[in-house]
OpenMM code with the backbone's topology and positions (N, CA, C; nanometers):
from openmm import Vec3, app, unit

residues = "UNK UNK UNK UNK UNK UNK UNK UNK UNK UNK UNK UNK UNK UNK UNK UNK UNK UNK UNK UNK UNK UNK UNK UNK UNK UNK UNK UNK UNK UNK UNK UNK UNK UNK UNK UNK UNK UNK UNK UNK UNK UNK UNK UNK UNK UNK UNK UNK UNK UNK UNK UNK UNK UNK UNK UNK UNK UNK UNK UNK UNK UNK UNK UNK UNK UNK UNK UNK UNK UNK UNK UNK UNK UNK UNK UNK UNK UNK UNK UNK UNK UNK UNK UNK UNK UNK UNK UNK UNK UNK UNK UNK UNK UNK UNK UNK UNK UNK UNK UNK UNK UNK UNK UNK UNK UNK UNK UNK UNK UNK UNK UNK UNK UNK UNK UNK UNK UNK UNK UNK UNK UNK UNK UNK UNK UNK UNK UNK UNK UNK UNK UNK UNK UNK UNK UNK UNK UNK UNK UNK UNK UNK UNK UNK UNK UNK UNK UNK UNK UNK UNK UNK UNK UNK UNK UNK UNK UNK UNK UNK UNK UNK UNK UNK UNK".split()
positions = [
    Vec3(18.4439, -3.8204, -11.3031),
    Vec3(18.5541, -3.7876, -11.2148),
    Vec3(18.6591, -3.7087, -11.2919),
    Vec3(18.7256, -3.5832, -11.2090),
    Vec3(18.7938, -3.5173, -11.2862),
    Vec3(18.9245, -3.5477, -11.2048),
    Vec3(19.0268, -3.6154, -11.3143),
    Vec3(19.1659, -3.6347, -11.3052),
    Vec3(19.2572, -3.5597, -11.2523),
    Vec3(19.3585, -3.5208, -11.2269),
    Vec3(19.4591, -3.4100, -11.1859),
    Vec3(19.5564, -3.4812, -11.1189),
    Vec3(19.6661, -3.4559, -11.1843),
    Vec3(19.8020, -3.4875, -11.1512),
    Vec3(19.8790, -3.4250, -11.0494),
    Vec3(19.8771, -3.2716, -11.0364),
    Vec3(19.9132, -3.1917, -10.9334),
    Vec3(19.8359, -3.1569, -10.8651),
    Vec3(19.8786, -3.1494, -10.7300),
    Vec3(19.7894, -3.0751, -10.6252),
    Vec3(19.7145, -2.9674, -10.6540),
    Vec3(19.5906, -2.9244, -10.6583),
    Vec3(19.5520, -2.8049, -10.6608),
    Vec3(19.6070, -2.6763, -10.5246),
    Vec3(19.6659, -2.6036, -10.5929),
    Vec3(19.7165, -2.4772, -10.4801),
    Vec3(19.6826, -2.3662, -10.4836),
    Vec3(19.5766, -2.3188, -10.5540),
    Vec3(19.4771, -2.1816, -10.4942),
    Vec3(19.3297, -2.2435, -10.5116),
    Vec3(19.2658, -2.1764, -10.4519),
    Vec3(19.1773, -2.1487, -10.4335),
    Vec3(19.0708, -2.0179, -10.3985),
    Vec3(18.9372, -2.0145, -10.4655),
    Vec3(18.9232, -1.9012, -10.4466),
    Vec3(18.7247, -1.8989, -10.3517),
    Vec3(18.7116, -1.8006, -10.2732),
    Vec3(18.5515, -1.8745, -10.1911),
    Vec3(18.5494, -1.6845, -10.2414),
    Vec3(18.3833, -1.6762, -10.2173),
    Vec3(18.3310, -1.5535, -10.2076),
    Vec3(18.2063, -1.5979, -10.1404),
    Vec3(18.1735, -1.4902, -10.0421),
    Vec3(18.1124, -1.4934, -9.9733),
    Vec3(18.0261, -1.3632, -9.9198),
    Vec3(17.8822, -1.3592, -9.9523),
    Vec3(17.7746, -1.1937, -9.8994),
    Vec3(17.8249, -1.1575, -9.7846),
    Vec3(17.8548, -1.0416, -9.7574),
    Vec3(17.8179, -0.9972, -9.6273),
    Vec3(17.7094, -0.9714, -9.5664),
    Vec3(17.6545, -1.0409, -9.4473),
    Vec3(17.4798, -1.0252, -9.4381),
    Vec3(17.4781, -0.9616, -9.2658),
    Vec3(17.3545, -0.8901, -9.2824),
    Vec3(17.3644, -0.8311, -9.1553),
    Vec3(17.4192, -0.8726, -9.0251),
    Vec3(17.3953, -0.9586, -9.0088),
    Vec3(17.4464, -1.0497, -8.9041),
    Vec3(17.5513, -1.1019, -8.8418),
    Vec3(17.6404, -1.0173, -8.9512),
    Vec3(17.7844, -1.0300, -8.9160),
    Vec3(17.8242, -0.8610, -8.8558),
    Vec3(17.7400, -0.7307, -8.8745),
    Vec3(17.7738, -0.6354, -8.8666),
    Vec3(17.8387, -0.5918, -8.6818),
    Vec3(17.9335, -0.5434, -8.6706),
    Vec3(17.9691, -0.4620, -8.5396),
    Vec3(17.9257, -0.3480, -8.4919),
    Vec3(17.9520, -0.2813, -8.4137),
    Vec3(17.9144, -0.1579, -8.3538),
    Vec3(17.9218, -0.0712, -8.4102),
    Vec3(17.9836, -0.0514, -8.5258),
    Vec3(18.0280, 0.0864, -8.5729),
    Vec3(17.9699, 0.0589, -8.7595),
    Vec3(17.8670, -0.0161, -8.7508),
    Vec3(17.8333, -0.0602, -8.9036),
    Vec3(17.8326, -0.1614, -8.9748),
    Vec3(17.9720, -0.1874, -8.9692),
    Vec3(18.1112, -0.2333, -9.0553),
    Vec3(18.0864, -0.4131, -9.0659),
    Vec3(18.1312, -0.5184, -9.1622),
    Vec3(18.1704, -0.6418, -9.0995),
    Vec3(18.2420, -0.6464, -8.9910),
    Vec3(18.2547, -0.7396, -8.8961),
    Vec3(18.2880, -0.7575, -8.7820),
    Vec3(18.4364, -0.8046, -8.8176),
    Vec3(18.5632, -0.7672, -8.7754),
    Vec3(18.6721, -0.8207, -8.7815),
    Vec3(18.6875, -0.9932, -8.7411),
    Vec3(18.6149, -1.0311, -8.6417),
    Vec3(18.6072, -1.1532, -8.5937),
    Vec3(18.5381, -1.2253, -8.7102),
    Vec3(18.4506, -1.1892, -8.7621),
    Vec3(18.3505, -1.2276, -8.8663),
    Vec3(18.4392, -1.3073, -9.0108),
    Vec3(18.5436, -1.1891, -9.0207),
    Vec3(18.6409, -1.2417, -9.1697),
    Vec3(18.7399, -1.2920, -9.0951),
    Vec3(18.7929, -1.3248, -8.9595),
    Vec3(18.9224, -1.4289, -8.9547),
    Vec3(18.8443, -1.5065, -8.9107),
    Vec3(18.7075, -1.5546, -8.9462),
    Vec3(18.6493, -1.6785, -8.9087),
    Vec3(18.6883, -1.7155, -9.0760),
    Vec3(18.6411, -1.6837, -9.1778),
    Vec3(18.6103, -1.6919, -9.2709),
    Vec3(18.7730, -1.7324, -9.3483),
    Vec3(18.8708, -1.6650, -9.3422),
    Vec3(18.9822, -1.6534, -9.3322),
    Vec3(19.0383, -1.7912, -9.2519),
    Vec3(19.0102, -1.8359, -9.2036),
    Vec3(19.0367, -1.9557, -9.1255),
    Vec3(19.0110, -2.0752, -9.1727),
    Vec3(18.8826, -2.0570, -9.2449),
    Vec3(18.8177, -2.1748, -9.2904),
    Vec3(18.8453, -2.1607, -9.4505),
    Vec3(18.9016, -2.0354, -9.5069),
    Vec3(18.9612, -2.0880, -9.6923),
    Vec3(19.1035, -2.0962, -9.6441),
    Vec3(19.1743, -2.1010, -9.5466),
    Vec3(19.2812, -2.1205, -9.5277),
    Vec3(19.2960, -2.2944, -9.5192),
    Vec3(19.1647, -2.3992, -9.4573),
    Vec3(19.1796, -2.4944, -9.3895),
    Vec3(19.1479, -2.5494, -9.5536),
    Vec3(19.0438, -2.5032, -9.6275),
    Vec3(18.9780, -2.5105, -9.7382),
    Vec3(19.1058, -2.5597, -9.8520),
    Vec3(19.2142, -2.4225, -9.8209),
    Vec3(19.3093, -2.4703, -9.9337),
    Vec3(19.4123, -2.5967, -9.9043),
    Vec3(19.4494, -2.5602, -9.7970),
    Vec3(19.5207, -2.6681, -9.7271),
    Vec3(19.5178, -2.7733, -9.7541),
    Vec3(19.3808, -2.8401, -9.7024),
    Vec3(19.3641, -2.9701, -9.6763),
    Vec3(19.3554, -2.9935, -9.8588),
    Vec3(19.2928, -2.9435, -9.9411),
    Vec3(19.2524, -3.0033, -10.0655),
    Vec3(19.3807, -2.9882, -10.1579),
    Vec3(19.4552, -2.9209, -10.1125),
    Vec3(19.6268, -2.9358, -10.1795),
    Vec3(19.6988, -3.1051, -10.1139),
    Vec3(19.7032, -3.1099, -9.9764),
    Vec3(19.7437, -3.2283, -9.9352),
    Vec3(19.6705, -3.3662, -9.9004),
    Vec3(19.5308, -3.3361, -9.9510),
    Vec3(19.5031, -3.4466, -9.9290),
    Vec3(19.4475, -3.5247, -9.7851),
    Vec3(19.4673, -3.3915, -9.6314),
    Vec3(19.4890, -3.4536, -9.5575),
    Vec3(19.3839, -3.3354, -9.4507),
    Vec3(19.3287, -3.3553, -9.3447),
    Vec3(19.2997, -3.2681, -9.2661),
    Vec3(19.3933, -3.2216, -9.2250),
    Vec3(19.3839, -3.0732, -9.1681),
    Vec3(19.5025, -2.9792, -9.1543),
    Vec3(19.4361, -2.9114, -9.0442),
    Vec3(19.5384, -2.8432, -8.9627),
    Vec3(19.5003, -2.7459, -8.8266),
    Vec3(19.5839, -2.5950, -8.8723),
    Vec3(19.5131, -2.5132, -8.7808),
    Vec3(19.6496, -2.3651, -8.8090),
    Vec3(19.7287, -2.4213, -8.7102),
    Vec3(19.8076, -2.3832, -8.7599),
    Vec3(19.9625, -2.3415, -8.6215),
    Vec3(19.9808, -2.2370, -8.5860),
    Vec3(19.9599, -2.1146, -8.7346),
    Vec3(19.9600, -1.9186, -8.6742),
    Vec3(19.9100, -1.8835, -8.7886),
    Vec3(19.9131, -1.7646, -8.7735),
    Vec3(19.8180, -1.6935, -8.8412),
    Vec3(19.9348, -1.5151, -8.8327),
    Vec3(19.9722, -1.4764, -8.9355),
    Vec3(20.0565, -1.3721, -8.9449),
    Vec3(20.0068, -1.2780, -9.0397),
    Vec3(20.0576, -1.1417, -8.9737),
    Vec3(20.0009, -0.9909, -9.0430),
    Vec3(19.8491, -0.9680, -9.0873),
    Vec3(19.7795, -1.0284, -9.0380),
    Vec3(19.6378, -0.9599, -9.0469),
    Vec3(19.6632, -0.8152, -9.0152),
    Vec3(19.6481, -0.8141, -9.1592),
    Vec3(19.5938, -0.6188, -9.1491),
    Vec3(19.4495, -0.5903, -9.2355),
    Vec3(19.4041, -0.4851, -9.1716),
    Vec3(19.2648, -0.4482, -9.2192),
    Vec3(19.2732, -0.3430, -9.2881),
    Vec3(19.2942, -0.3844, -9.4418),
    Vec3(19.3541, -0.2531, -9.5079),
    Vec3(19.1851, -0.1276, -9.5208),
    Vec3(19.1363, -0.2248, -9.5417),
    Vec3(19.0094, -0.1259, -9.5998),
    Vec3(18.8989, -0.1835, -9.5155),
    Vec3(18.7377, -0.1301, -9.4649),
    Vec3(18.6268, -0.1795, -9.3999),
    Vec3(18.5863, -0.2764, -9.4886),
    Vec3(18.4885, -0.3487, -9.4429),
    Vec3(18.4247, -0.4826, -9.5149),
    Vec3(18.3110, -0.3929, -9.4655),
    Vec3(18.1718, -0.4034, -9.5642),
    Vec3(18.0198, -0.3308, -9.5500),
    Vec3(17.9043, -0.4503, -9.5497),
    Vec3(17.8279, -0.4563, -9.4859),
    Vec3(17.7147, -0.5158, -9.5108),
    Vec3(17.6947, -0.4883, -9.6425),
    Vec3(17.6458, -0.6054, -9.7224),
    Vec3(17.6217, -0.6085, -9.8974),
    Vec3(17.6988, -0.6027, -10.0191),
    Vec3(17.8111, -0.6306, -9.9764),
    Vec3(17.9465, -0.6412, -10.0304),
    Vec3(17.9399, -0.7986, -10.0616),
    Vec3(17.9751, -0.8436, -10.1485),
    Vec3(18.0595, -0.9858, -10.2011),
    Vec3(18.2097, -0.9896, -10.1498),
    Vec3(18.2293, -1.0529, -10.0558),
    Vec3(18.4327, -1.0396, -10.0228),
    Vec3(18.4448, -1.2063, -10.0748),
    Vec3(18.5415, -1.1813, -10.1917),
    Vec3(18.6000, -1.3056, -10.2122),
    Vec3(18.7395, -1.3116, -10.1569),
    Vec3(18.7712, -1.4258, -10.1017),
    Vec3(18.9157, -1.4780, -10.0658),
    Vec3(18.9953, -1.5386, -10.1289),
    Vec3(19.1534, -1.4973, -10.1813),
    Vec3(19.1917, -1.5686, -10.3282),
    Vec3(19.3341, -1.6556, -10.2552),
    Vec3(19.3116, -1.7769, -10.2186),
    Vec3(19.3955, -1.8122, -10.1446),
    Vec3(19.4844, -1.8983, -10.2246),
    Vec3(19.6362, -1.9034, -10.1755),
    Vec3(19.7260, -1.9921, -10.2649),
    Vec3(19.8360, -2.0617, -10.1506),
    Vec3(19.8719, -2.1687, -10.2168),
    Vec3(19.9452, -2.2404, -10.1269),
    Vec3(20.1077, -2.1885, -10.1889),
    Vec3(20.1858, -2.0796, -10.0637),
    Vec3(20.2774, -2.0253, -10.0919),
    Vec3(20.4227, -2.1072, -10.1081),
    Vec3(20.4166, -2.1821, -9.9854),
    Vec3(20.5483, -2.2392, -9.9521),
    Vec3(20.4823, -2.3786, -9.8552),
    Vec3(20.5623, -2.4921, -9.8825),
    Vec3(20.5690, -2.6367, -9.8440),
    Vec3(20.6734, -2.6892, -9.7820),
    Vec3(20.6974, -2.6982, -9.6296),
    Vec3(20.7944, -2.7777, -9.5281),
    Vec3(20.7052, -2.9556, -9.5800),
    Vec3(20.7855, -2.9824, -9.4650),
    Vec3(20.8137, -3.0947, -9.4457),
    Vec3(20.6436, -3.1895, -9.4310),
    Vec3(20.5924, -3.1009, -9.3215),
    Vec3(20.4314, -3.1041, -9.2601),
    Vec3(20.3561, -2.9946, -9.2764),
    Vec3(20.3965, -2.8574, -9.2990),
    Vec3(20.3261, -2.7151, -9.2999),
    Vec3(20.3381, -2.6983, -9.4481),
    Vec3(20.2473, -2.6176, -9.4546),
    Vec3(20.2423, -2.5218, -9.5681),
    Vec3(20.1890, -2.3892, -9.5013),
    Vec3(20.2329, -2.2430, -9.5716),
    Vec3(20.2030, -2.1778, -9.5950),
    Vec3(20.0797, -2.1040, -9.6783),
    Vec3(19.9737, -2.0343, -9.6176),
    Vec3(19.8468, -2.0066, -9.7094),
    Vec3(19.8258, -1.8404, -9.6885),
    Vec3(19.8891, -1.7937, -9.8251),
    Vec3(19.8366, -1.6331, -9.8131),
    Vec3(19.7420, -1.6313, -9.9290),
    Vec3(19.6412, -1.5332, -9.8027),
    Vec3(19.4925, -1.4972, -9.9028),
    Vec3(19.4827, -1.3546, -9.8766),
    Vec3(19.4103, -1.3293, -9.9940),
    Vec3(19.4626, -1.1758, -10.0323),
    Vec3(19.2551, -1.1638, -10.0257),
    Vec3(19.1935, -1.0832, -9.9742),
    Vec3(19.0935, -1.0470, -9.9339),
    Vec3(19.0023, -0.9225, -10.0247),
    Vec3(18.9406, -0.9405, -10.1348),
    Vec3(18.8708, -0.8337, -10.1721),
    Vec3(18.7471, -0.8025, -10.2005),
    Vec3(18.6752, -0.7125, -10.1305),
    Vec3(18.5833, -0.6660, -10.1412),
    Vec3(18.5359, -0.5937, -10.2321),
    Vec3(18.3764, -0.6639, -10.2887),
    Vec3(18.3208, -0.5603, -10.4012),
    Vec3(18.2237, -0.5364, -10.3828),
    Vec3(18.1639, -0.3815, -10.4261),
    Vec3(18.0221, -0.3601, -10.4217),
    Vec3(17.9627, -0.3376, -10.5716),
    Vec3(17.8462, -0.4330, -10.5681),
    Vec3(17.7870, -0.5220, -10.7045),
    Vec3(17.7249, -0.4479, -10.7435),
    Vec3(17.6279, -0.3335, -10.6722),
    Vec3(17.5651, -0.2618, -10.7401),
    Vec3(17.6783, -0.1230, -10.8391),
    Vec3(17.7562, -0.0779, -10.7562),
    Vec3(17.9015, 0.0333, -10.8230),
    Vec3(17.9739, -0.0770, -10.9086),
    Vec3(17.9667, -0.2269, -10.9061),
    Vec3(18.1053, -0.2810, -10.9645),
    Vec3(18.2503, -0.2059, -10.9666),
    Vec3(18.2660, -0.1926, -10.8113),
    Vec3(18.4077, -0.1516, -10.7600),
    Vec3(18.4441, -0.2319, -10.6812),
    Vec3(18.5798, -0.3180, -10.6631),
    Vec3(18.6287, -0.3912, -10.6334),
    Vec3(18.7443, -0.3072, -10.4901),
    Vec3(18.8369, -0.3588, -10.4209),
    Vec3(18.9166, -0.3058, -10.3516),
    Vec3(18.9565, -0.4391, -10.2474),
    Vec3(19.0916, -0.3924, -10.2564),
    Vec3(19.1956, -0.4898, -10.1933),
    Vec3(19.1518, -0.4966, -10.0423),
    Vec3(19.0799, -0.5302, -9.9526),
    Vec3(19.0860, -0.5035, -9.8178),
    Vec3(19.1454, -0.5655, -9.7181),
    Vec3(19.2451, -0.6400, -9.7629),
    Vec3(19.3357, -0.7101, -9.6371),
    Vec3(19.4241, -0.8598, -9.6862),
    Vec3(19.5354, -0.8697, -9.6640),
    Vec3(19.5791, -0.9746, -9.6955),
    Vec3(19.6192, -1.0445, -9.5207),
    Vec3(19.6484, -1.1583, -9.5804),
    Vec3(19.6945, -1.2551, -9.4529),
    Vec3(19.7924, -1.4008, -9.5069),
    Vec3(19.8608, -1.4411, -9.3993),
    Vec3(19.9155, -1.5731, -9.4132),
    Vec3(19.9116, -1.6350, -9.2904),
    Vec3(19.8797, -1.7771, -9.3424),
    Vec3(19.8212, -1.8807, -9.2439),
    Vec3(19.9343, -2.0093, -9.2586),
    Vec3(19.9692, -2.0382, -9.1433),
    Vec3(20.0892, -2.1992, -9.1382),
    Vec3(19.9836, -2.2903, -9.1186),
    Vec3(19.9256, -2.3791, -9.1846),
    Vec3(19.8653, -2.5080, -9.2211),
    Vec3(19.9271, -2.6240, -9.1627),
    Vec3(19.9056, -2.7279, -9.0840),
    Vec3(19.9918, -2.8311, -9.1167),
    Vec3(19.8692, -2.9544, -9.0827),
    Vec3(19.9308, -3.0370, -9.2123),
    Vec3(19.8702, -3.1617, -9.2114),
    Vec3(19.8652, -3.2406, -9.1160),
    Vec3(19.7359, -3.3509, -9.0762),
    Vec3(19.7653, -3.4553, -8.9770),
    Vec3(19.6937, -3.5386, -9.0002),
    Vec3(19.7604, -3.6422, -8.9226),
    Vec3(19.6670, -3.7601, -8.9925),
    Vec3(19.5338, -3.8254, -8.9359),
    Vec3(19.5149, -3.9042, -8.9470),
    Vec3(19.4171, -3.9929, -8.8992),
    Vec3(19.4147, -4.0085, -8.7399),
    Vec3(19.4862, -3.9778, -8.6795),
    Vec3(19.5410, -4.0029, -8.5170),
    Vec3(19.6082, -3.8692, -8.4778),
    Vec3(19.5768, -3.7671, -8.5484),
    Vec3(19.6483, -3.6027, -8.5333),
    Vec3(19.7404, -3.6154, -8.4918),
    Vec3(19.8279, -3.6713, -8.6112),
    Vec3(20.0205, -3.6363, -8.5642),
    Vec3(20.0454, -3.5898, -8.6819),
    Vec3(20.1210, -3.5342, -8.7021),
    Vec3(20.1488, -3.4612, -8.8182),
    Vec3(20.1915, -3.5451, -8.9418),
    Vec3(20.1495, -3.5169, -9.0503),
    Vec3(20.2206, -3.5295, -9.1705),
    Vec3(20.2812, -3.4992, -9.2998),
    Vec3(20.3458, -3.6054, -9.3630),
    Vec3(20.3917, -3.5172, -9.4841),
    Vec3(20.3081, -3.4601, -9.6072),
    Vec3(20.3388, -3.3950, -9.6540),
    Vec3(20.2830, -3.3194, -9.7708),
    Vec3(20.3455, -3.3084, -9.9033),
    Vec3(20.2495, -3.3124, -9.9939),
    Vec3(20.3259, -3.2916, -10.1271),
    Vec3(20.4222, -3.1806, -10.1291),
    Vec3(20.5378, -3.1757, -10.2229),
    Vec3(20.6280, -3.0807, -10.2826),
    Vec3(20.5305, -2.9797, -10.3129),
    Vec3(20.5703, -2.8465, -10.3559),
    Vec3(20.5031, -2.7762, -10.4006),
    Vec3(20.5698, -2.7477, -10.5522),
    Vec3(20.4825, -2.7225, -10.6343),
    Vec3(20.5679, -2.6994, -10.8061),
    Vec3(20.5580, -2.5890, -10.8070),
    Vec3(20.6979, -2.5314, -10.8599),
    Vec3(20.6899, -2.3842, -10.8503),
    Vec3(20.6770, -2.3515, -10.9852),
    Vec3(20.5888, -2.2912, -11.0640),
    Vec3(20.5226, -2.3277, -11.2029),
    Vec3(20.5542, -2.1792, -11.3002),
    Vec3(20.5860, -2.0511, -11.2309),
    Vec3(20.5720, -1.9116, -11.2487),
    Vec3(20.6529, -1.8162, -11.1839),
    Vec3(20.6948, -1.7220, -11.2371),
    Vec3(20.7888, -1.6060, -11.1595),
    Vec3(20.7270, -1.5742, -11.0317),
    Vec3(20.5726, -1.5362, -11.0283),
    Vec3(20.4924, -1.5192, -10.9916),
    Vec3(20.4723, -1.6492, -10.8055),
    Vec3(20.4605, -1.7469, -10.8793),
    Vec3(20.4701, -1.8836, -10.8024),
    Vec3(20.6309, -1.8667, -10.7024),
    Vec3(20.7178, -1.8440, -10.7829),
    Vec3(20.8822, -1.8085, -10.6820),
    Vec3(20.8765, -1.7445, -10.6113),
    Vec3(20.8199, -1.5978, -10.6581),
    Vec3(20.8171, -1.4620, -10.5682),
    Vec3(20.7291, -1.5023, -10.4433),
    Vec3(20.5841, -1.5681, -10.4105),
    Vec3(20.5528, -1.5742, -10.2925),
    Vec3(20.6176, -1.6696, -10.2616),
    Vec3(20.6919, -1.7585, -10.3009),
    Vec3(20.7710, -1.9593, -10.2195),
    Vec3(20.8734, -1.7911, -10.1487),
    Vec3(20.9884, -1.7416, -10.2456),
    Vec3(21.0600, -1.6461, -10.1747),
    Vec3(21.0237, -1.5763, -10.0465),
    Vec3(20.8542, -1.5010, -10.0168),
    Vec3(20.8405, -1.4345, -9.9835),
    Vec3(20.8359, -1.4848, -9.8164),
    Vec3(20.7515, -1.6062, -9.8654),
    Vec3(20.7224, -1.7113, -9.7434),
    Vec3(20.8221, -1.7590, -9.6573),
    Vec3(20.9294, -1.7627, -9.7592),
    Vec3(21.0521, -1.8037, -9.6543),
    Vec3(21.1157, -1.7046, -9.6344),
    Vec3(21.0959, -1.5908, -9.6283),
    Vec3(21.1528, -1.4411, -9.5727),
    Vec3(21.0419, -1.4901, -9.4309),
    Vec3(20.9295, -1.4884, -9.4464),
    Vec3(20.8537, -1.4589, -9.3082),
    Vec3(20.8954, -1.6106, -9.2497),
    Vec3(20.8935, -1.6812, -9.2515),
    Vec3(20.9446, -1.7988, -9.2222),
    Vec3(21.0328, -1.7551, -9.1001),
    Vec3(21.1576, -1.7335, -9.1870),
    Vec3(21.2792, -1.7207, -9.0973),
    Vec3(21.2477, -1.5945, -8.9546),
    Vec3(21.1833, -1.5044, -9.0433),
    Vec3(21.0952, -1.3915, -8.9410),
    Vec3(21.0390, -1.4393, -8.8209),
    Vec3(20.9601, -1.5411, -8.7902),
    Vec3(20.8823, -1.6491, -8.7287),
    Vec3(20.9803, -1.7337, -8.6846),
    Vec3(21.0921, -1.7992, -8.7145),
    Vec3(21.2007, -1.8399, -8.6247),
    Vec3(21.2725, -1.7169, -8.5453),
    Vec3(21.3099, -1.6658, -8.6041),
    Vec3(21.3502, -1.5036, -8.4953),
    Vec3(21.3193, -1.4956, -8.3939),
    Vec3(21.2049, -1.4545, -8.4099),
    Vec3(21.0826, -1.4287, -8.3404),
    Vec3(21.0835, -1.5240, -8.2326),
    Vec3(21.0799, -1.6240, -8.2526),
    Vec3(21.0160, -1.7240, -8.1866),
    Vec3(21.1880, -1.7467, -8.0754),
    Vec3(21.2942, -1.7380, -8.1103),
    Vec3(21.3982, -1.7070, -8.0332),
    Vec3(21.4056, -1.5947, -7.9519),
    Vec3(21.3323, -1.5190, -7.9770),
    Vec3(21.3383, -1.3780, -7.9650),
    Vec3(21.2593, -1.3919, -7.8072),
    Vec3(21.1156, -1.4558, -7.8533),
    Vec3(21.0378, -1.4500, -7.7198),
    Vec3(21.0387, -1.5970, -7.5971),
    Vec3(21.1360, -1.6594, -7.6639),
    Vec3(21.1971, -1.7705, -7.5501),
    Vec3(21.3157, -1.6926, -7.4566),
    Vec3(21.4197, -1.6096, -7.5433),
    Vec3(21.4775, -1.5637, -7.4238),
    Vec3(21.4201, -1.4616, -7.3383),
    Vec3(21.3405, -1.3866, -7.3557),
    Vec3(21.2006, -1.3219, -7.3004),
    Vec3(21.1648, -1.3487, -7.2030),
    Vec3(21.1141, -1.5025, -7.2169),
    Vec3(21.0038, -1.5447, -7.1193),
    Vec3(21.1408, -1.6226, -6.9912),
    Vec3(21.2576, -1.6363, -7.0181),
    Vec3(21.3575, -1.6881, -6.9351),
    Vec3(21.3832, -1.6178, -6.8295),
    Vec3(21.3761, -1.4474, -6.9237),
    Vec3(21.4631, -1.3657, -6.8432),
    Vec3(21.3135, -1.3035, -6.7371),
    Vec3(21.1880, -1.2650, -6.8271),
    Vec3(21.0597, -1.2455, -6.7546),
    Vec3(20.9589, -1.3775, -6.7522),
    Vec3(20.9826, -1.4828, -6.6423),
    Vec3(20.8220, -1.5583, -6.6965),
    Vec3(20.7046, -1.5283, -6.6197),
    Vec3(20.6395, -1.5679, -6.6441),
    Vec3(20.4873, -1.5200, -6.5670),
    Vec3(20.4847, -1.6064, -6.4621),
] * unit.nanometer
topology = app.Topology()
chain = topology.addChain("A")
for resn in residues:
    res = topology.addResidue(resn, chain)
    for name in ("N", "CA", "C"):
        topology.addAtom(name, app.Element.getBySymbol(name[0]), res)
């Protein structure tokens, strides 16, 4: 049994691209990597807190570059920022082709995590240790989008007051 005092907070999965994921136009299927994306998001989550975890959202998926059939895409996920019950999980997405050994950034994302328990009500979660400049700059970054996501979220309540469906 291997010991550990602190939570583990990245994590990293790689995963083939195999035909079977391909779309119409070639390519990996966009649906294909926010499946995948979903599940090292739940991956980091839960094994930082200890606890099964659900998304709550899922913010800025962008598709910087195509994903190819025969590519290795690893997902390098880290636990950014820690509320009360949520955490924050941005994974930074890159694709390589093994035979060129060329690598390329193809998409980052951040995922709100939150723990629950045994009876799915939410719970608490470890602190997060902020260990690195590196470690500050995304806790910082997270709570820039954070507050973005409260905005927001004011933003489209008076919205739906003034238009509801």
């Amino acid at each position: 049994m291997i010991a550990n005092t602190l939570p583990e907070k990245r994590l990293t999965m790689t995963f083939l691209m195999t035909p079977d994921l391909v779309n119409f136009s070639g390519n990996v299927h966009g649906g294909a990597i926010l499946k995948y994306l979903d599940q090292v998001a739940y991956a980091c989550a839960s094994r930082y807190c200890g606890q099964y975890v659900v998304t709550l959202s899922v913010d800025q998926v962008y598709f910087r570059e195509p994903i190819h059939v025969g590519e290795l895409v690893t997902f390098l996920a880290s636990v950014n920022y820690v509320g009360r019950t949520s955490m924050e999980i941005g994974i930074k997405v890159v694709a390589e082709e093994p035979r060129l050994k060329t690598k390329r950034h193809a998409m980052s994302s951040f995922f709100t995590m939150v723990a629950v328990d045994e009876n799915r009500k939410p719970c608490n979660v470890p602190q997060l240790v902020i260990e690195s400049e590196s470690d500050q700059g995304r806790f910082d970054s997270a709570l820039g989008r954070k507050k973005l996501r409260e905005d927001y979220e004011i933003a489209h309540k008076a919205t739906r007051k003034k238009n509801p469906l």
